[in-house]
C-alpha positions as CSV (number, residue, x, y, z in Angstrom):
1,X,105.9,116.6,95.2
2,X,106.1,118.1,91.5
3,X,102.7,119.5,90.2
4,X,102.9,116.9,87.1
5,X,103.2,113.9,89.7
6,X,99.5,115.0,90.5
7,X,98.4,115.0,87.2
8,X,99.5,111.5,86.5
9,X,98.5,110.5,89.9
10,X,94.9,111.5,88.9
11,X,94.8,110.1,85.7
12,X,96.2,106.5,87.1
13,X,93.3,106.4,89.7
14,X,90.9,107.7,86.4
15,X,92.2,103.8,85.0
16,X,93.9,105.7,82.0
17,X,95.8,103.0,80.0
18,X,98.7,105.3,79.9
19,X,100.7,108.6,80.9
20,X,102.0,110.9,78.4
21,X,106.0,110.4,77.8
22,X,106.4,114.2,79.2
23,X,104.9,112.9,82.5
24,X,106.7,109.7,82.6
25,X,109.8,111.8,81.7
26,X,108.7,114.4,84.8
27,X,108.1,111.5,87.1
28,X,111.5,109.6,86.2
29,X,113.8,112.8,86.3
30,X,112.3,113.5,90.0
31,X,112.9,110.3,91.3
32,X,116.8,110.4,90.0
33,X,117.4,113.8,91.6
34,X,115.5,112.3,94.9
35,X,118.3,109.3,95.2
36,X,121.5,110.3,96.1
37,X,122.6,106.5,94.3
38,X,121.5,106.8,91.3
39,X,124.0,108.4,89.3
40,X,124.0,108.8,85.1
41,X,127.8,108.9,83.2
42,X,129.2,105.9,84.8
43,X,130.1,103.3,82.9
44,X,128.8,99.9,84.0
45,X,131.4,97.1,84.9
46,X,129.6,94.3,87.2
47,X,126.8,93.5,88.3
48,X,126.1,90.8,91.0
49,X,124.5,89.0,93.0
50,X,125.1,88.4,96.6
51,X,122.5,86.4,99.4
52,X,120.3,89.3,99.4
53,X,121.3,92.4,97.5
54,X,122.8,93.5,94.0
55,X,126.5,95.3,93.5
56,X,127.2,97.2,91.3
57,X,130.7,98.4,90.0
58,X,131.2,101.0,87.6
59,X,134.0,103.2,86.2
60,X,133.6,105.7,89.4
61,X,132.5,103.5,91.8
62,X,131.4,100.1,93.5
63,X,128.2,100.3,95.5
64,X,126.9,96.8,97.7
């Protein structure tokens, strides 16, 4: 895990009110690269809803 995710860990368990946006900006980029679904560029078409889980369809692809 990143060295900022420690940082932030630390200061969450301190009851800080808040992370700095650097951290928050750390801690979002790291989970986007972790996901092989998440994908940024795509336009978004749909989204639904069915019984138990969202699709999504955008201008590369459809995921359920």
């Amino acid at each position: 895990m990143p060295s900022w995710w420690w940082s932030a860990t630390r200061r969450s368990n301190a009851r800080f009110d808040q992370v700095s946006r650097a951290e928050f900006r750390g801690y979002l980029e790291w989970v986007a690269q972790s996901h092989d679904n998440i994908a940024f560029g795509e336009k978004v078409l749909a989204v639904d809803f069915h019984t138990d889980r969202f699709t999504i369809e955008t201008s590369s692809r459809r995921s359920e």
